[in-house]
Backbone as a chain_set.jsonl record, in Angstrom:
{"seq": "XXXXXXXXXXXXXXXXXXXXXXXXXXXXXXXXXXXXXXXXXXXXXXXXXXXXXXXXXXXXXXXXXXXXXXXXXXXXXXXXXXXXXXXXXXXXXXXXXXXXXXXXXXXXXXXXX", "coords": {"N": [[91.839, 117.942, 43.774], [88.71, 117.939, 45.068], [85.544, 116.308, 44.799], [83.354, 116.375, 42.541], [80.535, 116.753, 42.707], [77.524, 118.706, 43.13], [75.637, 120.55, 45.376], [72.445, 121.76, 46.763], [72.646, 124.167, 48.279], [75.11, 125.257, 47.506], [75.151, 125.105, 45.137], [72.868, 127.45, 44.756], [74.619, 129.654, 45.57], [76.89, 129.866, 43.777], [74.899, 130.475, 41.731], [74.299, 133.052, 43.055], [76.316, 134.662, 42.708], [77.464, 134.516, 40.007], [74.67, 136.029, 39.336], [75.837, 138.557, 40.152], [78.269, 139.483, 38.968], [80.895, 141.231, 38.877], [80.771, 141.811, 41.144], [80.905, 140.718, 43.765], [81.386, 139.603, 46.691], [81.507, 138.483, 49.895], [79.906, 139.652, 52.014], [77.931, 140.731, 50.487], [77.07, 138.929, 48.974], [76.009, 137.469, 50.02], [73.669, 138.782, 51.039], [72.257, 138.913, 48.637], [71.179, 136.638, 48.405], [69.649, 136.613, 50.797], [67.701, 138.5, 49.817], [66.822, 137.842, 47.444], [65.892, 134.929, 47.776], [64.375, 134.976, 50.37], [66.529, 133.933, 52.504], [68.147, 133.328, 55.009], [71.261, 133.357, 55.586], [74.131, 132.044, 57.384], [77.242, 134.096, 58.013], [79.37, 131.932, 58.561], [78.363, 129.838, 57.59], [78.414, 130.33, 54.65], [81.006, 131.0, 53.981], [82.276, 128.664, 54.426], [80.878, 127.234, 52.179], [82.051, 128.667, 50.127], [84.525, 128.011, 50.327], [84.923, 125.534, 49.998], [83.463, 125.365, 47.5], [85.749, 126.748, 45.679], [87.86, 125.021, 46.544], [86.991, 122.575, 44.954], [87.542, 123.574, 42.398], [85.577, 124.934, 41.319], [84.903, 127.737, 41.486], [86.655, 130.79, 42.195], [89.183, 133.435, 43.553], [89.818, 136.815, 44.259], [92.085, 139.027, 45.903], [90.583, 142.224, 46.458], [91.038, 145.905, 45.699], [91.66, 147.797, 48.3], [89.397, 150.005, 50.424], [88.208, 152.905, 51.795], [85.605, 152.883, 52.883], [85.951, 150.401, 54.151], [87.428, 150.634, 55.709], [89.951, 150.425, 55.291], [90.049, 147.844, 54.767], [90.557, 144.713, 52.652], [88.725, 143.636, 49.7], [87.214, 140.105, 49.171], [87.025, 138.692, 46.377], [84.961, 136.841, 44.369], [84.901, 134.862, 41.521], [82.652, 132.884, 38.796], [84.207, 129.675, 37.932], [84.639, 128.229, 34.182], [84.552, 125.583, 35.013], [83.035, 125.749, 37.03], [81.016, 126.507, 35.95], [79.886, 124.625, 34.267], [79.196, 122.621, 35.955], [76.643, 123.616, 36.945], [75.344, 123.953, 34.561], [74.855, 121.449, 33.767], [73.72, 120.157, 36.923], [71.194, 121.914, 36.58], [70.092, 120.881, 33.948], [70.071, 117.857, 35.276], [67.959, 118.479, 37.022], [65.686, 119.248, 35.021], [65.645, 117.056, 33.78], [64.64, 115.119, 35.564], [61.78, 116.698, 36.45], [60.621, 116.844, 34.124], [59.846, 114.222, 34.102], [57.82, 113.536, 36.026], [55.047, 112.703, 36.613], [51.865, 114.829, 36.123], [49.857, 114.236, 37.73], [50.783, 113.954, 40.192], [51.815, 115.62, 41.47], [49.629, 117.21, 42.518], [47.473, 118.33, 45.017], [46.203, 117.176, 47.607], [43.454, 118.24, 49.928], [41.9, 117.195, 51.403], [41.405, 115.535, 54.36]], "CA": [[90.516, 118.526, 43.662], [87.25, 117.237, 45.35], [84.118, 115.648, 44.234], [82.258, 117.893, 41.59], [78.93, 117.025, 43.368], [77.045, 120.019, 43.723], [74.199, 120.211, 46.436], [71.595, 122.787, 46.438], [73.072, 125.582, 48.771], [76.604, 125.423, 46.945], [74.079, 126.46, 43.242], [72.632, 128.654, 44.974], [75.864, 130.753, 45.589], [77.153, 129.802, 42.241], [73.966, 131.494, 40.614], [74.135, 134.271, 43.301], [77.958, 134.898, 42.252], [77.31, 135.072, 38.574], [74.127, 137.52, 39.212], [76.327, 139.355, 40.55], [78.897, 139.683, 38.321], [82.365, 141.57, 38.775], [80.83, 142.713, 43.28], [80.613, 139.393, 44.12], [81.773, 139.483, 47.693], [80.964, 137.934, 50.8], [78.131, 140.202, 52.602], [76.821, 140.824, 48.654], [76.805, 137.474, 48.163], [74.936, 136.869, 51.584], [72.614, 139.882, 50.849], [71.575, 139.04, 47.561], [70.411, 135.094, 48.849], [68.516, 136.915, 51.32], [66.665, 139.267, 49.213], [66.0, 137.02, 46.332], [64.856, 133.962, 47.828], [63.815, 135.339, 51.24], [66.623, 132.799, 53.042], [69.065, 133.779, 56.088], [72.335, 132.213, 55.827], [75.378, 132.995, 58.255], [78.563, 134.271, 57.432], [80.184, 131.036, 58.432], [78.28, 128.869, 56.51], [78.554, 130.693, 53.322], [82.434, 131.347, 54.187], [82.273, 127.151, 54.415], [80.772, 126.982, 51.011], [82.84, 129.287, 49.515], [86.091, 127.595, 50.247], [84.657, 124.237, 49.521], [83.606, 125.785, 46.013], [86.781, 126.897, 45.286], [88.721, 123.835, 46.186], [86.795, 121.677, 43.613], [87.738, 124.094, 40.989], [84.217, 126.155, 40.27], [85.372, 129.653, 41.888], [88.125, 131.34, 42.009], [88.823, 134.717, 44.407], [91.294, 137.634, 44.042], [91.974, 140.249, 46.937], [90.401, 143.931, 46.048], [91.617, 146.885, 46.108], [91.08, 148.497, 49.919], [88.576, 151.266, 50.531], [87.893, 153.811, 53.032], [84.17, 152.107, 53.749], [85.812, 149.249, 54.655], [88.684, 151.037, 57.072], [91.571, 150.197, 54.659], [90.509, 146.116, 54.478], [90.078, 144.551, 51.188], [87.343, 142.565, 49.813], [87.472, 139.272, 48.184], [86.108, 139.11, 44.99], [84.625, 135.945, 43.693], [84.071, 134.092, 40.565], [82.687, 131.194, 38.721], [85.261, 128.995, 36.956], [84.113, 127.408, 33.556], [84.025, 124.186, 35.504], [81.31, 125.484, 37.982], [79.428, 126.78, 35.071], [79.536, 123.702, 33.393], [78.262, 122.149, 37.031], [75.57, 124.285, 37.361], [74.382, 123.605, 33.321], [74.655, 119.561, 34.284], [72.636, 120.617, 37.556], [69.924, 122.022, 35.876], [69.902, 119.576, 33.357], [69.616, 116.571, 35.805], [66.379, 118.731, 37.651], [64.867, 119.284, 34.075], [65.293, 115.468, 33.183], [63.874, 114.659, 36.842], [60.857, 117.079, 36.799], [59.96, 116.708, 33.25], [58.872, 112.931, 34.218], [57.026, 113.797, 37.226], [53.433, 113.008, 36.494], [51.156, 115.999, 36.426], [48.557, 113.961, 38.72], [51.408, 113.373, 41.131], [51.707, 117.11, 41.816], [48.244, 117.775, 42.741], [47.711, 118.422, 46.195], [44.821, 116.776, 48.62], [43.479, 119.306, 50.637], [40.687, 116.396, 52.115], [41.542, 114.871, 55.308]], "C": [[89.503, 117.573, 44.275], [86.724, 116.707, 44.535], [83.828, 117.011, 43.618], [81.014, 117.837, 41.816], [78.593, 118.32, 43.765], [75.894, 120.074, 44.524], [73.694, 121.579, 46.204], [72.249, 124.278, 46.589], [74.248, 125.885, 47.655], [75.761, 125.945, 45.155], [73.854, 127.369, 43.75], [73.317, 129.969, 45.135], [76.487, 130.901, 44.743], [76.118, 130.802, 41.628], [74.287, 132.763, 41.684], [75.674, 135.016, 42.599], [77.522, 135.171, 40.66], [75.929, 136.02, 38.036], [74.679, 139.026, 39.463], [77.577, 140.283, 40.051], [80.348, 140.137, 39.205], [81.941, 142.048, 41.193], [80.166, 141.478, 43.598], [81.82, 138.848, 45.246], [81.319, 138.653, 49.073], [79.508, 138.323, 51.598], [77.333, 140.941, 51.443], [76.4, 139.433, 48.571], [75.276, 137.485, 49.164], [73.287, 137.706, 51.333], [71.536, 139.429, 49.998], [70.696, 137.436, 48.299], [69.824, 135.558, 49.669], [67.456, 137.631, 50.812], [65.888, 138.428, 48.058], [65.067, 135.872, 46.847], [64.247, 133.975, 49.404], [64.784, 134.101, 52.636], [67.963, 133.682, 53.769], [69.959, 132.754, 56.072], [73.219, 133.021, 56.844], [76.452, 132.9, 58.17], [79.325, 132.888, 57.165], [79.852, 130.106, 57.803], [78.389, 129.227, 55.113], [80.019, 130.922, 53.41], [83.145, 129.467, 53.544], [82.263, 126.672, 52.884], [81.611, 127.348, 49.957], [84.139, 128.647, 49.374], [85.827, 126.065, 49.494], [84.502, 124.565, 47.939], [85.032, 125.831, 44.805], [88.034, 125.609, 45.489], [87.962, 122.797, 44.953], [86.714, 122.471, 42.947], [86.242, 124.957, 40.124], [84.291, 127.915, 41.011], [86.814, 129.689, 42.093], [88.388, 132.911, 41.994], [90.582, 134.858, 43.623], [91.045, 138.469, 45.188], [91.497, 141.808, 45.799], [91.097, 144.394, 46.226], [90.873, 147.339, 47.823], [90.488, 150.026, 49.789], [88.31, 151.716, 51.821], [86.446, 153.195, 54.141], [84.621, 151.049, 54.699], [86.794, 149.411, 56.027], [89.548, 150.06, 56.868], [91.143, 148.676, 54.071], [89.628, 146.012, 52.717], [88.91, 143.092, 51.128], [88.166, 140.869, 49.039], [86.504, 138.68, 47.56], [86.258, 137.273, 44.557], [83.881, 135.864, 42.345], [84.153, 132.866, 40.159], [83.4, 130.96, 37.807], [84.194, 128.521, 35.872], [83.606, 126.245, 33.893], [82.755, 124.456, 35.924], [80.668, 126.135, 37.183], [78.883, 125.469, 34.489], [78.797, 122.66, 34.812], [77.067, 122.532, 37.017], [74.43, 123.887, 35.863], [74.286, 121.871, 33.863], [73.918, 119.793, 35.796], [71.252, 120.582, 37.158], [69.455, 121.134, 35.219], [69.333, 118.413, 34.378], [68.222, 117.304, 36.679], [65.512, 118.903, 36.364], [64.382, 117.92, 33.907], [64.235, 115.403, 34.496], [62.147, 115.07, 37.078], [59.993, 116.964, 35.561], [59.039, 115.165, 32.905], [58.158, 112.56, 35.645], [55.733, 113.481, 36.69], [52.839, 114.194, 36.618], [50.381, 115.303, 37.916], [49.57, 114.191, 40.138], [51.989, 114.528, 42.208], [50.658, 117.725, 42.258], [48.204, 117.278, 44.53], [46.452, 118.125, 46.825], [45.074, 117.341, 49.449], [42.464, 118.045, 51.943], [41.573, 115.65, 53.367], [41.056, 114.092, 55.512]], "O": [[89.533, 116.395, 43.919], [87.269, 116.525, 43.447], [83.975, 118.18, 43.975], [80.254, 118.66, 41.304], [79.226, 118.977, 44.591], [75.004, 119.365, 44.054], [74.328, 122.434, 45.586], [72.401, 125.175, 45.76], [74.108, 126.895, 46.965], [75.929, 126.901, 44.399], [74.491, 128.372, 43.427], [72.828, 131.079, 44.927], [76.898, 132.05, 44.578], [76.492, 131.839, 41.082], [74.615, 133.741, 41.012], [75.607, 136.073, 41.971], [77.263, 136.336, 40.359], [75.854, 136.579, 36.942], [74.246, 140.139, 39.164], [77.873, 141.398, 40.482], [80.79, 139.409, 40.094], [82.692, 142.403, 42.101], [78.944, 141.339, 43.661], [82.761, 138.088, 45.019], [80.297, 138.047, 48.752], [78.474, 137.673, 51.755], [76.296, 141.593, 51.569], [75.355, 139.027, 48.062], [74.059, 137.501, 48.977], [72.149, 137.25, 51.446], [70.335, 139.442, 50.269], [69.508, 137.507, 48.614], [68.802, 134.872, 49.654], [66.327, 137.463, 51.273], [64.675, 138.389, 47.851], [63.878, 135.754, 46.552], [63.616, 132.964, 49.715], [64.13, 133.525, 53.505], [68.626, 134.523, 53.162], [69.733, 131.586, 56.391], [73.133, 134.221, 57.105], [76.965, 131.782, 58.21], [79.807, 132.581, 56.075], [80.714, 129.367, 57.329], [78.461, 128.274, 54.336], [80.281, 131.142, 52.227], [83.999, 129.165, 52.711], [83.146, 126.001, 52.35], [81.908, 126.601, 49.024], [84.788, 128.76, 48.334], [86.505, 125.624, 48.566], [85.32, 124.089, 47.151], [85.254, 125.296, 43.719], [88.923, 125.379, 44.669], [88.693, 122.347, 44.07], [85.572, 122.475, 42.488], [86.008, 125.351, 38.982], [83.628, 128.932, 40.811], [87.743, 128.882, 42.131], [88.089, 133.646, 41.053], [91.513, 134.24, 43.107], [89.876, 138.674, 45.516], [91.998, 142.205, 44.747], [92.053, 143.917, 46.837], [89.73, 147.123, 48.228], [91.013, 150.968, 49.197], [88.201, 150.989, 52.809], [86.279, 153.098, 55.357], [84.033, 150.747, 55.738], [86.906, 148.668, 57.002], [89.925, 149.165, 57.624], [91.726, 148.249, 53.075], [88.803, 146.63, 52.043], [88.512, 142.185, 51.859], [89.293, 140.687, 48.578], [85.431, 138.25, 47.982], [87.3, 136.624, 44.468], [82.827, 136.401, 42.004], [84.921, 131.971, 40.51], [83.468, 131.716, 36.838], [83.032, 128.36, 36.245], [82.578, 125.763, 33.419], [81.705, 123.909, 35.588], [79.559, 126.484, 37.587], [77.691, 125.254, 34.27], [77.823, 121.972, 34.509], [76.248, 121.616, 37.092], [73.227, 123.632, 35.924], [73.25, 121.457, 34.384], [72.917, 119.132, 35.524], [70.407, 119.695, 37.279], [68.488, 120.491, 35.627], [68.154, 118.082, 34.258], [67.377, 116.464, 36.989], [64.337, 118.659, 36.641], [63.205, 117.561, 33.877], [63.045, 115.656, 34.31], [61.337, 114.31, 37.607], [58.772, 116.968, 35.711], [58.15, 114.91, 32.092], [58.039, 111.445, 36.152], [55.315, 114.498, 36.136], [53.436, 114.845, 37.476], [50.403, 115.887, 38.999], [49.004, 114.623, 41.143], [52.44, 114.381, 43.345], [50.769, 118.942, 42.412], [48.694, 116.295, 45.088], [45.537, 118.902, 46.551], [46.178, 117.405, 49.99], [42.479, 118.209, 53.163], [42.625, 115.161, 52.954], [41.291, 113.472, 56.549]]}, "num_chains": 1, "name": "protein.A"}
């Protein structure tokens, strides 16, 4: 198994995968990260992530059944392992700790030139 480091994009497909529940496919997956957070990824880099996911143990695909839409081919169906949930809660966690000692002042934005 890999490193259990998780980097931003690789959450982001984790949370899109478990919004998604049981149709948590490849151009769903892709879809939904474009509609929600307004962000264009391309097949091959989310194909990239996906496998990388699944070798360190936080997803874990099955072949579909085959449908007529698809002209016979089957999908493959992703989900998240306990591990990559428990990544994604230790994630969050380390941006809560991080942002909850941010200064307020330090967030304020100078507009003055």
């Amino acid at each position: 198994m890999k490193g259990t480091y998780l980097g931003e994009f690789q959450e982001i497909v984790l949370l899109a995968i478990l919004i998604l529940e049981d149709d948590a496919y490849g151009v769903r997956i892709q879809s939904e990260i474009q509609t929600e957070l307004d962000r264009s990824i391309s097949r091959g880099a989310l194909h990239t992530a996906l496998t990388r996911l699944e070798e360190k143990g936080f997803l874990q695909s099955i072949m579909g059944s085959a449908s007529k839409e698809r002209g016979g081919r089957r999908k493959r169906l992703y989900t998240v392992t306990n591990m990559g949930k428990v990544a994604l809660k230790e994630a969050k966690a380390l941006r809560e700790q991080l942002w909850s000692k941010v200064p307020r002042v330090a967030l304020n934005i100078n507009y003055a030139i």
